[in-house]
MOPAC internal coordinates of N, CA, C and O (Angstrom, degrees):
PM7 1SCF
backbone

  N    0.0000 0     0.00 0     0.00 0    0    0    0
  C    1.4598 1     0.00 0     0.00 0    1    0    0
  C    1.5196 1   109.16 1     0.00 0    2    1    0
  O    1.2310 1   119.70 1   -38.89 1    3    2    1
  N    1.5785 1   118.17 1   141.11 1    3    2    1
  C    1.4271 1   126.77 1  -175.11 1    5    3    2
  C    1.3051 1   102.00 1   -81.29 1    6    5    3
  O    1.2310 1   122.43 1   -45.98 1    7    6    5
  N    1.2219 1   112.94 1   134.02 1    7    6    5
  C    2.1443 1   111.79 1   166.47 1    9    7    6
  C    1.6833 1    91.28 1   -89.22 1   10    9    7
  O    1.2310 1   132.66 1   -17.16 1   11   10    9
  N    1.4001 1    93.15 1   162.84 1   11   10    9
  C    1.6929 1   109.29 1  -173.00 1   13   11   10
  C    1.7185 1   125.63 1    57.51 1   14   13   11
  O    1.2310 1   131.52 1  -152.68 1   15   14   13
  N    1.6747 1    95.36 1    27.32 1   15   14   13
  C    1.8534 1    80.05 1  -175.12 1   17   15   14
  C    1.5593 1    96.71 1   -69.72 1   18   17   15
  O    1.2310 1   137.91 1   -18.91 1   19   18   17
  N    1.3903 1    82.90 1   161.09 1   19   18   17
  C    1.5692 1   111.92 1   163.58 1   21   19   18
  C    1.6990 1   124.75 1   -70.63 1   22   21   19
  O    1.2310 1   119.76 1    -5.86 1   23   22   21
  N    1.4528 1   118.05 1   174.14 1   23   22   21
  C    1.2311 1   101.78 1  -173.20 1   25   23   22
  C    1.6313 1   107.13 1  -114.69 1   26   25   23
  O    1.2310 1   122.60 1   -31.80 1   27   26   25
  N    0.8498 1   112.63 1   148.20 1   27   26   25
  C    1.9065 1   108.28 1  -171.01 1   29   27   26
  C    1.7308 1    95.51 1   -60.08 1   30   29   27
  O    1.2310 1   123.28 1   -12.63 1   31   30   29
  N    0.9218 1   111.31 1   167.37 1   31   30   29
  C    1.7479 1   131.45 1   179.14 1   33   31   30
  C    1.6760 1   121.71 1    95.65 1   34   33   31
  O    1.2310 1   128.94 1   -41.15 1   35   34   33
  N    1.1195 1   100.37 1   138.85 1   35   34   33
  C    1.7991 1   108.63 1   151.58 1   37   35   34
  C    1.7907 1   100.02 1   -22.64 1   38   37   35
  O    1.2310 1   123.48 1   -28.52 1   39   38   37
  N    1.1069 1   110.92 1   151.48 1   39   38   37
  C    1.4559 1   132.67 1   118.70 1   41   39   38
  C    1.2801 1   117.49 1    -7.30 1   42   41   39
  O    1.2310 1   119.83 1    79.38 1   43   42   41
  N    1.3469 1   117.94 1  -100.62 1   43   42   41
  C    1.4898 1   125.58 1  -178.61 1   45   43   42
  C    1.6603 1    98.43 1   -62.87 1   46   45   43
  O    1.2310 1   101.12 1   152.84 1   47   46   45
  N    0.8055 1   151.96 1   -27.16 1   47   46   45
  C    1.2561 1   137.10 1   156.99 1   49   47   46
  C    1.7186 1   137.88 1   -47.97 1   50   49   47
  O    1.2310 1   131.40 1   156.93 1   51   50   49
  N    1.5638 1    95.61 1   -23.07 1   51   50   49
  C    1.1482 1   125.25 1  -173.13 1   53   51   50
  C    1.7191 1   109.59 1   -80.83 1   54   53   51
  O    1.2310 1   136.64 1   120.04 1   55   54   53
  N    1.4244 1    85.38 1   -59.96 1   55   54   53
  C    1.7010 1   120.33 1  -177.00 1   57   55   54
  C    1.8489 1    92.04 1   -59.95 1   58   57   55
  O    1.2310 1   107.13 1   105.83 1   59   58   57
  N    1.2141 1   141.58 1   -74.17 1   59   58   57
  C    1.1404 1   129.93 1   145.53 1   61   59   58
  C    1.6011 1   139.02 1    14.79 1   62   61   59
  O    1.2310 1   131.75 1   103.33 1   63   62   61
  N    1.2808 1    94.92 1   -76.67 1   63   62   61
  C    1.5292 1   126.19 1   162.43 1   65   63   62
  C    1.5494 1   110.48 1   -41.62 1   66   65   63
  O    1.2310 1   122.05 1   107.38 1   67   66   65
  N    1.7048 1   113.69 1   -72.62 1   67   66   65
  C    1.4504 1   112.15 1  -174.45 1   69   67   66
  C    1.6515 1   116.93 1   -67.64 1   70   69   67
  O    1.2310 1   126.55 1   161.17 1   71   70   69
  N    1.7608 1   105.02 1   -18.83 1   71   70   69
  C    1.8353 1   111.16 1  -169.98 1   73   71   70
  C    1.8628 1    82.38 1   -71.86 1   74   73   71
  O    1.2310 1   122.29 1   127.71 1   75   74   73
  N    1.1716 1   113.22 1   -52.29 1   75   74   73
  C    1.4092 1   106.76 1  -153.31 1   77   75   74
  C    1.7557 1    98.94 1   -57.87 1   78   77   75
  O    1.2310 1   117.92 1   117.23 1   79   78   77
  N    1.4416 1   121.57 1   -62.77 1   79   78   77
  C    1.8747 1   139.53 1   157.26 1   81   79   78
  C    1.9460 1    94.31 1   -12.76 1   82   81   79
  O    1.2310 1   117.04 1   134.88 1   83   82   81
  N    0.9516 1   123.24 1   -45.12 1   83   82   81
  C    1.8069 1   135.35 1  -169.27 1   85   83   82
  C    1.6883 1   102.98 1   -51.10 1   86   85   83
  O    1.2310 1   132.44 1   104.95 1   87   86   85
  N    1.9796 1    93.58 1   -75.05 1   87   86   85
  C    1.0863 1   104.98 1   173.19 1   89   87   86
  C    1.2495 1   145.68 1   -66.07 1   90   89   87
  O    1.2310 1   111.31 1  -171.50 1   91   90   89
  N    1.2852 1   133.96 1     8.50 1   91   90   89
  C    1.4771 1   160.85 1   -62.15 1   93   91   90
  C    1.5923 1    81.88 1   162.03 1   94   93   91
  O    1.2310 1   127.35 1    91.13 1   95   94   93
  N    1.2133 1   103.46 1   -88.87 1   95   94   93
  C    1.6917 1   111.67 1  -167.69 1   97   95   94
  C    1.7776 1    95.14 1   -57.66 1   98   97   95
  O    1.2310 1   125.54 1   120.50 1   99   98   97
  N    1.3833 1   106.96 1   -59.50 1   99   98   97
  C    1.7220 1   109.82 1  -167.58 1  101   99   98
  C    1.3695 1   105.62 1   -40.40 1  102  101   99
  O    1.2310 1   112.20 1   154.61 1  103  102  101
  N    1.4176 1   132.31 1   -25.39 1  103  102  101
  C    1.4360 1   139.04 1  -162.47 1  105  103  102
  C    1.2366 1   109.97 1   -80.37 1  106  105  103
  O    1.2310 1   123.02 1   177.99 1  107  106  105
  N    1.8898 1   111.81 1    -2.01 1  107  106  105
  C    1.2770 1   127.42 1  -158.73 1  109  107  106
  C    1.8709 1   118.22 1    45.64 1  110  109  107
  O    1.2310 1   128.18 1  -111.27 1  111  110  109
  N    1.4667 1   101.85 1    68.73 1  111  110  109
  C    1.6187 1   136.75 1   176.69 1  113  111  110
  C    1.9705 1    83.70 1  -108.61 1  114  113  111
  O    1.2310 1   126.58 1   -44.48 1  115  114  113
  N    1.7944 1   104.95 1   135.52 1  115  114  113
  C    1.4480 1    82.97 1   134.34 1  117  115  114
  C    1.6139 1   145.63 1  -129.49 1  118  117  115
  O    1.2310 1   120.09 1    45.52 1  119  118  117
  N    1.4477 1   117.43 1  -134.48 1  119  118  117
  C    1.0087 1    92.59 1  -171.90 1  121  119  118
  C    2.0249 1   125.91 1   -83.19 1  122  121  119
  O    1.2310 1   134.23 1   144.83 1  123  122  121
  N    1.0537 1    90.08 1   -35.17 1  123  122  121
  C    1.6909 1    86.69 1   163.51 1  125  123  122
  C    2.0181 1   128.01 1   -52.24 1  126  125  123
  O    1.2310 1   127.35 1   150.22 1  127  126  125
  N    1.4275 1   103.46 1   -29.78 1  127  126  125
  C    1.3636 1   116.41 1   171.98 1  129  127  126
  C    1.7476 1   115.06 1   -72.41 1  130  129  127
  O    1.2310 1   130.39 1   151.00 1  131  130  129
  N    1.2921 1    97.56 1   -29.00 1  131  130  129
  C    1.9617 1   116.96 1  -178.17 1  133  131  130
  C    1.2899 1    99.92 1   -57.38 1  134  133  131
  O    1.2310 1   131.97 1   115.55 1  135  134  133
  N    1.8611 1    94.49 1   -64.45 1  135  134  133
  C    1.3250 1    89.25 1  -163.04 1  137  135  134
  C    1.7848 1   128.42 1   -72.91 1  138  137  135
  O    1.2310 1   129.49 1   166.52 1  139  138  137
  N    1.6294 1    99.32 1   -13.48 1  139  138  137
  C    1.0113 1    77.31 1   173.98 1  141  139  138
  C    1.5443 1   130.48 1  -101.99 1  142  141  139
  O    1.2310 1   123.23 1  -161.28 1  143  142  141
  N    1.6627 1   111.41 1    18.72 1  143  142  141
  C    1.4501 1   128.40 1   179.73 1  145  143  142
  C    0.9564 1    96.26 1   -85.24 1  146  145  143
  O    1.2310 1   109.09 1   158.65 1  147  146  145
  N    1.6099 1   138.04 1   -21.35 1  147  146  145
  C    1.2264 1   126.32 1   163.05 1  149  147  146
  C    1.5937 1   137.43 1  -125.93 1  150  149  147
  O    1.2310 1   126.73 1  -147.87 1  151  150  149
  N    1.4199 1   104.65 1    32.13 1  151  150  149
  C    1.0299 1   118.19 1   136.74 1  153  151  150
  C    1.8041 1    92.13 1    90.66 1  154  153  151
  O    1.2310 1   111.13 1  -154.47 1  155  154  153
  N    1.2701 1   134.31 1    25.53 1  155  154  153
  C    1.6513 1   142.18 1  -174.59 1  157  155  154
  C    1.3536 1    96.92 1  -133.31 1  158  157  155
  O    1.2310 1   130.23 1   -27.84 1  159  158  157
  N    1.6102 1    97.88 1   152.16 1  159  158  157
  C    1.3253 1    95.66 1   154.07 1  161  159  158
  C    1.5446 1   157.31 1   -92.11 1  162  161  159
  O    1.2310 1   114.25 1   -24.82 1  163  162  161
  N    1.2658 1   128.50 1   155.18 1  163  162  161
  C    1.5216 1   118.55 1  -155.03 1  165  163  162
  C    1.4185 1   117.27 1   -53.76 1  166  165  163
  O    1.2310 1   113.80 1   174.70 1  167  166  165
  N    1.2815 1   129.34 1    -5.30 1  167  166  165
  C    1.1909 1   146.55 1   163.20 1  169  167  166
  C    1.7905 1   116.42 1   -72.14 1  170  169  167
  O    1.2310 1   127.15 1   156.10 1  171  170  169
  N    0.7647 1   103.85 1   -23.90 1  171  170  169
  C    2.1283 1   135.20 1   158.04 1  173  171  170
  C    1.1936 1   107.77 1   -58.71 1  174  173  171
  O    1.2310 1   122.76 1   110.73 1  175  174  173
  N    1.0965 1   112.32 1   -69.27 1  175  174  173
  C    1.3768 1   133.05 1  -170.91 1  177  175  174
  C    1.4985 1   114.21 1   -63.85 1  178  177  175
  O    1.2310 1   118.70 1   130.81 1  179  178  177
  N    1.2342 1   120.08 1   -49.19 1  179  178  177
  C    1.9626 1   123.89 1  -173.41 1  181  179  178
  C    1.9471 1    90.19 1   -92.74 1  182  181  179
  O    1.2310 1   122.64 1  -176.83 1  183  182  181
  N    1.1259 1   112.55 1     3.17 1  183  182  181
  C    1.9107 1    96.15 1   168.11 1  185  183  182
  C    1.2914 1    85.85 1  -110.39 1  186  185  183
  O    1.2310 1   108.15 1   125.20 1  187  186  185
  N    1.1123 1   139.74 1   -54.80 1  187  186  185
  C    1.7303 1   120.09 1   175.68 1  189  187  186
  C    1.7370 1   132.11 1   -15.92 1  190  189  187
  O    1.2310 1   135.49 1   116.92 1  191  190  189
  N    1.8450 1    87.64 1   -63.08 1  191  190  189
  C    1.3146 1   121.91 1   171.33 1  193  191  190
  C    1.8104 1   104.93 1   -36.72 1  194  193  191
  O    1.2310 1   130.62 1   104.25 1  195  194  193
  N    1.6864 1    97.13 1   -75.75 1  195  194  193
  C    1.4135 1   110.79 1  -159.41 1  197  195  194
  C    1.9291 1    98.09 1   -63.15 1  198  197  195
  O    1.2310 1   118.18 1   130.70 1  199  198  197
  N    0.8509 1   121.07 1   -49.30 1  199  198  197
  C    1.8145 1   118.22 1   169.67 1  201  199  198
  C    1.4847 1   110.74 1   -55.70 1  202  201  199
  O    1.2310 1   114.46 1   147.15 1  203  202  201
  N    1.4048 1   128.10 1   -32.85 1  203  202  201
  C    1.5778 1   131.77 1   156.56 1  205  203  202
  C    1.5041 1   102.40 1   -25.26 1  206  205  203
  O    1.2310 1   131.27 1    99.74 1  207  206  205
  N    1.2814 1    95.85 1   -80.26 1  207  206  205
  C    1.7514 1   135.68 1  -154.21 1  209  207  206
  C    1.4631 1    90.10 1   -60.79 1  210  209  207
  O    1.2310 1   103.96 1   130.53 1  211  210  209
  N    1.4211 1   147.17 1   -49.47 1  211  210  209
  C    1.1239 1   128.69 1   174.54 1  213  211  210
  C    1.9070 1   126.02 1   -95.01 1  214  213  211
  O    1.2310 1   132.41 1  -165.33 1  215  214  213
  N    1.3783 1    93.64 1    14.67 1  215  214  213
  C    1.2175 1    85.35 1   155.00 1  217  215  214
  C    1.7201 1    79.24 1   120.75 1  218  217  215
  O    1.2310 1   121.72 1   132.80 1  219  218  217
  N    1.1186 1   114.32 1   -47.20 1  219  218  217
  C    1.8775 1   102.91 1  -159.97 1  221  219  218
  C    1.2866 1   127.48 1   -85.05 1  222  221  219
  O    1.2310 1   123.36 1  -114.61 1  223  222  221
  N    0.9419 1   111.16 1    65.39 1  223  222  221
  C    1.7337 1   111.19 1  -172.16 1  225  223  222
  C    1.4719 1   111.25 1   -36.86 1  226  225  223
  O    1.2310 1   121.51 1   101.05 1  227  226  225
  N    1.4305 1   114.71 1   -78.95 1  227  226  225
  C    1.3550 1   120.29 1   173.23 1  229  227  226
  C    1.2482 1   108.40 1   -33.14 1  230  229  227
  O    1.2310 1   106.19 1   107.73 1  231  230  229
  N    0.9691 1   143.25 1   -72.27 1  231  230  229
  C    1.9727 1   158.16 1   168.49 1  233  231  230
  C    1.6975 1    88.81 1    32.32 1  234  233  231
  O    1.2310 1   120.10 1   180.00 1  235  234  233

């Protein structure tokens, strides 16, 4: 198994992915349930969060 794969999709597909993961949590979802509705790991999920929180989603 490769460490650091990448995640399948475009760019904006990606960016997509984490806006939708955003609202998800905001809905008060958390993060162990996120990650696994979408298939990353929860470590995905709380750097999402923290780039949310300062502004960078995409980040």
């Amino acid at each position: 198994m490769s460490l650091g794969m990448r995640p399948h999709g475009t760019p904006d597909q990606l960016e997509r992915r984490r806006r939708h993961a955003i609202d998800v949590i905001k809905a008060g979802h958390g993060t162990t349930e996120v990650a696994r509705r979408f298939k990353v790991d929860p470590r995905s999920v709380r750097r999402w969060k923290v780039n949310y929180r300062r502004g960078r989603v995409g980040a």
